[in-house]
N, C-alpha and C positions, 0 to 999 in steps of 0.2 A: 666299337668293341675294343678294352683294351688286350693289350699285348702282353703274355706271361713268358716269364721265362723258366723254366726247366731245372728246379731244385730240389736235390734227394741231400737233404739232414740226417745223420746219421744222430745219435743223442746229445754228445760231445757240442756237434757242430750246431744242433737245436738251441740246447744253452748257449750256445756263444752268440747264437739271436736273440735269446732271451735275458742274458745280461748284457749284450749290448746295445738293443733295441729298449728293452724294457726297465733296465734299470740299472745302465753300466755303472756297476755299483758298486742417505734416503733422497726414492725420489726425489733424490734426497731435496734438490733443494733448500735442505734444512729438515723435510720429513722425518721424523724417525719410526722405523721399520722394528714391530717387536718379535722375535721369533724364540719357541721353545718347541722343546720334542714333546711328542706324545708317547705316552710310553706303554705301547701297547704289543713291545715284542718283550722275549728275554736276551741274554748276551750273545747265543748263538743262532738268532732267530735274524732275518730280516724282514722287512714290511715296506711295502710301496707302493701307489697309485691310488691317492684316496677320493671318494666320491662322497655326498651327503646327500641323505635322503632321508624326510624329515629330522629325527631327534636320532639320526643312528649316525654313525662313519664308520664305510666300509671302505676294505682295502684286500689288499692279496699279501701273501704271507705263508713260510713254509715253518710253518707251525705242525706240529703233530695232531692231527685228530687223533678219536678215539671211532676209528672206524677202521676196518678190513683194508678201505682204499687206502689209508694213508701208509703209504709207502715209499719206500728209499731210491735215489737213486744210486746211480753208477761211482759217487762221488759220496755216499752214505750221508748226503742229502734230502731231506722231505720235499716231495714235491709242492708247488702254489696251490695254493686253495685261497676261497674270496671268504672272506669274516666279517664279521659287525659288531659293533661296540656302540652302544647310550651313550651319547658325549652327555657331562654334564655340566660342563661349560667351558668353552673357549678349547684349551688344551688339555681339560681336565676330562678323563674315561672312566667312564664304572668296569669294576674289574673284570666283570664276565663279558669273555669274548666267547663270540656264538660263530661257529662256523654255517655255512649255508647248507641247505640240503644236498645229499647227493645227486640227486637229480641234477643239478650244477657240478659242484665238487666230483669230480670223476676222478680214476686212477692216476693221470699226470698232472698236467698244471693249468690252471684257470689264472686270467691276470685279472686286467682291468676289467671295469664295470661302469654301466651308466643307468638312470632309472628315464622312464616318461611314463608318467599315469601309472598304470598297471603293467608297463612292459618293462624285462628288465633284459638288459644288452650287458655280454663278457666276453674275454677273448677263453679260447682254450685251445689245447693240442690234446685232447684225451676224447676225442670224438673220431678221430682218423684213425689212419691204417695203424695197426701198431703190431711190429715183431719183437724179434729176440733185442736186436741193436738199434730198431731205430722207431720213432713214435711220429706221431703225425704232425704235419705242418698244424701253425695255428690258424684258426678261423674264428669268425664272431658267429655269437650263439644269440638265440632270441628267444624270451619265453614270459611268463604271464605270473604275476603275484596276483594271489586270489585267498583273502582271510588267510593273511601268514604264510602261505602254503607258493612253493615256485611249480608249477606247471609247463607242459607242452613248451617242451624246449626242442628248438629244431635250427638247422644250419642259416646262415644268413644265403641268401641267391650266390651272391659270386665267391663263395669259399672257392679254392682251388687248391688241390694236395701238392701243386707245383710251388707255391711261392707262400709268405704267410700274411693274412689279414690280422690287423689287432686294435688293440685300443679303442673301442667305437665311444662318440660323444655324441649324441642328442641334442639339437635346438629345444629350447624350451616351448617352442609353439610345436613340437614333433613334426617342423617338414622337413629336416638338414639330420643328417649322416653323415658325420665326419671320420675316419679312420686312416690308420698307418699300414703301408703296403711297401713290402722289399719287391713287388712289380716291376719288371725289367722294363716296361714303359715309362716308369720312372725315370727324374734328375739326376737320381744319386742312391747311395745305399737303399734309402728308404723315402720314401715320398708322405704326401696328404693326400688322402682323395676323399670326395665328396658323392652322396647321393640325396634326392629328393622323393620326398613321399609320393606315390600314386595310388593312392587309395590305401587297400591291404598290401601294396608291396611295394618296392625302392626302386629307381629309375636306377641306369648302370652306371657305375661308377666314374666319374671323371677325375683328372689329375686338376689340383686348383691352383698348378702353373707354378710359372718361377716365381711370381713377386713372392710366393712362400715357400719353393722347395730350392734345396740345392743340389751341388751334388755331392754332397752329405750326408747326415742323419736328419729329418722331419720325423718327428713322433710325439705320445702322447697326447694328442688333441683333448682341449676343453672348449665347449661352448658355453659363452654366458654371456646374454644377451646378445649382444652385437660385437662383443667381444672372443674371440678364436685364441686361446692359450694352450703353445704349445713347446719342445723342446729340439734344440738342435745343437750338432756340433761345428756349426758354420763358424767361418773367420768374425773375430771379431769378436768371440765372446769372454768369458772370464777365463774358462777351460773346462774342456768333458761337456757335458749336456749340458745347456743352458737356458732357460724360459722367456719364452718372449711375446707377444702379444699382439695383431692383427685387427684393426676393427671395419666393420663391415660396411658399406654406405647406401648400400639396396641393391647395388650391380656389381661394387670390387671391394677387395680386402685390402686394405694399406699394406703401408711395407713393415714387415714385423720391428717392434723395437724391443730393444731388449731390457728384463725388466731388471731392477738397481739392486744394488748390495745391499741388506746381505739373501735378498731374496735368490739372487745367484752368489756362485761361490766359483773357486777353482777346482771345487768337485763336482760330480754329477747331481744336478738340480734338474726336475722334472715332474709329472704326474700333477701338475697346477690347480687347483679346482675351488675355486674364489666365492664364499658368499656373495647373496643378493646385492649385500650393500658393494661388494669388490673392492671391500678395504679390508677383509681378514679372510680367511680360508686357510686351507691344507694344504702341504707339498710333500713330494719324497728328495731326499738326497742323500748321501753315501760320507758325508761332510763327518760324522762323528765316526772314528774306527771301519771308518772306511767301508760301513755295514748299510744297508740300504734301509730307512728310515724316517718314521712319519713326522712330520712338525707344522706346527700351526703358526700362522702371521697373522699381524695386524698393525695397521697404520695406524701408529697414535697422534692421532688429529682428532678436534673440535669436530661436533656436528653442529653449524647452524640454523637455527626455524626461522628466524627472520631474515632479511634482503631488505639492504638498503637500494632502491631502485635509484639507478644512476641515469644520467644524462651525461654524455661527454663531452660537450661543449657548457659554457658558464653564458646565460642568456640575459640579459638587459631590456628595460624600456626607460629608453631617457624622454623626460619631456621638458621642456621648459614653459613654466607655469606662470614667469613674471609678466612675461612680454606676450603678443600677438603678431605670428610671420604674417606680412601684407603683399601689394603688388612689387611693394617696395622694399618691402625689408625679408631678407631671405638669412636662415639660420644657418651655420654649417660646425658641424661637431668633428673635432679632431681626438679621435679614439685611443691615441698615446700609443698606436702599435701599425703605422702609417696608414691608417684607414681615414678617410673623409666620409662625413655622410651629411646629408641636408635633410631639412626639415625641422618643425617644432617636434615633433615626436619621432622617435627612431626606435627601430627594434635590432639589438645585435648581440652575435654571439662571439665573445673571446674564445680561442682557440688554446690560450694554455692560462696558467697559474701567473700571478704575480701583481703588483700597485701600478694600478693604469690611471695618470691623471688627465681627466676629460675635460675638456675645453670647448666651450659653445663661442664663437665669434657671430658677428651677424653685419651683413654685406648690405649697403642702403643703394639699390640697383641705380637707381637716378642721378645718385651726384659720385657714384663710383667709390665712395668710402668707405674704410672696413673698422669693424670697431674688434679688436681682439681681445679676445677673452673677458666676454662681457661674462660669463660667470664660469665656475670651473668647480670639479671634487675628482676627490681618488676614489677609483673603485677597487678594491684590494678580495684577491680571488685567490685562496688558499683550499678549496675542496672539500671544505667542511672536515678537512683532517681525515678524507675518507681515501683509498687507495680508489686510482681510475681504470678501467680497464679503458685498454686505448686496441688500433685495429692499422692495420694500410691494407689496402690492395695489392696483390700480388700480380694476379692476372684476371681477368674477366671469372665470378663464381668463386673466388679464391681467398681468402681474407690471412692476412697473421694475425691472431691478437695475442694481445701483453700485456701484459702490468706499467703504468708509463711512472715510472718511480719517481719525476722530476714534479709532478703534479701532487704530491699530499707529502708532508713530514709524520705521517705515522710510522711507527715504528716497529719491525717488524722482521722475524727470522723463518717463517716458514708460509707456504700457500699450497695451496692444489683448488682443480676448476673441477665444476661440476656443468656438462653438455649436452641437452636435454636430455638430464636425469642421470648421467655416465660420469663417472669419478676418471678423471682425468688428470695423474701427477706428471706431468711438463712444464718446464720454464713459460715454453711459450705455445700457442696454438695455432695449427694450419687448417683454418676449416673453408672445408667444399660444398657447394652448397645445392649442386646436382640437381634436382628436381624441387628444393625447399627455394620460401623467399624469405626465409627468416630463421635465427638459429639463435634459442635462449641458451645466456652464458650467465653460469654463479661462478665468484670467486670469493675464498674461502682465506682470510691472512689474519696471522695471529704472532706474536713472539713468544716464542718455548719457557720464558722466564716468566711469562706470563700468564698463563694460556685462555685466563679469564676476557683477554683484550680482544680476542677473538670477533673477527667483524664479517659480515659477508655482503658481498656486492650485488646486484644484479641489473644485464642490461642485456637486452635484443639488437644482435648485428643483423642487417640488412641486407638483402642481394645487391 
């Protein structure tokens, strides 16, 4: 059962959870990261935390309805309300922004949003106690889209008017409930926690620990796929909120990293929510006038269809065709890379790049004679000019791999791996292999001057 602690917000003290929680407001590599705003506020409007679902993006925003509820607060501010907008492509929005039903939209302020199926998940504080001076903590809300229409809207199980729940993210298979909790159970200001579906309802709440909380800000959570995207003000990062990313391995969440310029900034970057492919999506940041603001990314990178399947070793069968080995005459081959091997036929693998000149001698066991270099060629191992992905061992299940750059003269200013099926931009890779005996790896290298040279690898590492 967790632990709450004991909070009366007065409204003041609300917003100051709400901007500072909610929107305190390449890969490089070589990658280049493209980012514009969406332009779906006007100058005195802010907008943050966007979600996609199907052909819409929705987000919160203190825009003015034309409804009775929208109203001002103490600061002659609109409160949040959740809206949606027809993307019509990429960063481009059809004009008409649609706010949601009141049914949702209530008197104070609704933030984030998440969709599964037919349910739709938001935070709000317009469901709580509310007086002259003070409104209600927030909680997550749950309810049902049925032909357009938002339906039976009810509190999530562990709302408590003591502390505030926000931001809920959905696994895409609907078993995981992810949310932000200023829970005094918590690391730090504000924590992650986690729940599991049980049927019709969600198992209690757990904290998902240090390797992602500090004792800082955690907020924002996104799930997407096996990927956890989320925002903190922990050491280390640009500055203000920062986005960082978690992936999941069926029992633990890595250690978050943080994601590259100019995806972070020295503003508040947050509200992350990455398409299918997790090479473009939406973000909120405060980066332009300091105003809180949607913007869309996208990796400008190659997608490859084809994979050149790789082998990492360069493998040989020598035979020697002139002659016949006997009791007497024994062949012994000198591999140019201190290896000896015997016999008339030999199978071997070079271990790197480079002109190996091979030498057959052959030993007449009887009178102890050796005839050296009864015949000889270069074997010259360049990679087919193709990039290698290369690996060591770490620890037992643990593998690095890399680009072994000494092994191909291709030419080349940018890469990212793709992990069974996961867009992954790092230099290099530390994969665990837990319960797998095999982990397919693409890599993707191309030069930016180029970008038609564009090659892609592919090769299965091994337990």
């Amino acid at each position: 059962m967790i632990l709450y602690k004991n909070i009366k917000l007065h409204l003041t003290e609300l917003f100051k959870f709400l901007i500072v929680l909610c929107f305190v407001s390449t890969v490089s590599y070589g990658q280049k990261i493209n980012i514009s705003q969406v332009k779906v506020s006007d100058f005195d409007e802010t907008s943050f935390a966007p979600s996609v679902k199907d052909s819409f993006l929705y987000f919160s925003s203190n825009k003015k309805r034309n409804t009775i509820n929208s109203i001002v607060n103490e600061n002659g501010d609109y409160f949040y309300d959740i809206f949606k907008v027809e993307i019509k492509e990429k960063n481009r929005v059809n004009s008409k922004i649609i706010p949601l039903s009141d049914s949702i939209n209530r008197m104070f302020n609704e933030t984030s949003s998440c969709f599964y199926g037919n349910e739709v998940y938001f935070s709000s504080n317009s469901f709580g106690q509310i007086n002259k001076n003070k409104v209600g903590t927030f909680g997550i809300y749950l309810a049902k889209e049925e032909q357009g229409k938002i339906t039976g809207v009810k509190p999530f199980k562990y709302n408590d008017k003591r502390f505030n729940v926000a931001h809920p993210s959905v696994s895409s298979d609907g078993q995981l409930l992810i949310f932000s909790s200023d829970n005094i159970a918590g690391e730090g200001w504000s924590d992650l926690y986690f729940c599991k579906r049980l049927g019709e309802e969600w198992s209690a709440p757990q904290n998902l620990g240090i390797n992602i909380n500090t004792d800082g800000m955690e907020t924002f959570p996104r799930l997407s796929g096996n990927n956890l995207y989320f925002s903190s003000d922990r050491k280390g990062g640009f500055g203000g909120l920062d986005i960082y990313v978690s992936k999941f391995d069926g029992k633990n969440w890595s250690k978050p990293k943080l994601l590259p310029e100019p995806l972070n900034s020295k503003y508040d970057d947050f509200g992350y929510a990455a398409n299918s492919d997790l090479k473009s999506g939406y973000f909120s940041s405060n980066r332009i006038k300091k105003k809180d603001g949607l913007f869309y990314f996208e990796y400008d990178m190659p997608i490859i269809q084809n994979y050149y399947q790789q082998e990492l070793y360069f493998c040989y069968t020598l035979e020697e065709t002139e002659m016949e080995e006997t009791d007497s005459l024994k062949f012994s081959w000198n591999l140019d890379d201190g290896t000896i091997k015997e016999g008339s036929v030999i199978y071997y693998c070079f271990s790197d790049t480079g002109t190996y000149h091979v030498s057959m001698s052959i030993l007449d066991k009887f009178t102890g004679t050796v005839f050296k270099n009864v015949s000889s060629y270069d074997i010259e191992i360049n990679a087919k000019n193709k990039p290698v992905i290369d690996f060591l061992d770490i620890k037992p299940g643990t593998v690095n791999v890399f680009l072994n750059k000494k092994w191909t003269n291709f030419e080349y200013t940018d890469y990212y791996w793709i992990v069974d099926g996961d867009y992954v931009f790092e230099k290099d890779l530390t994969l665990k292999f837990k319960n797998k005996s095999e982990i397919n790896i693409k890599l993707v290298i191309w030069d930016k001057e180029n970008p038609s040279s564009a090659i892609g690898i592919e090769r299965v590492v091994y337990k």
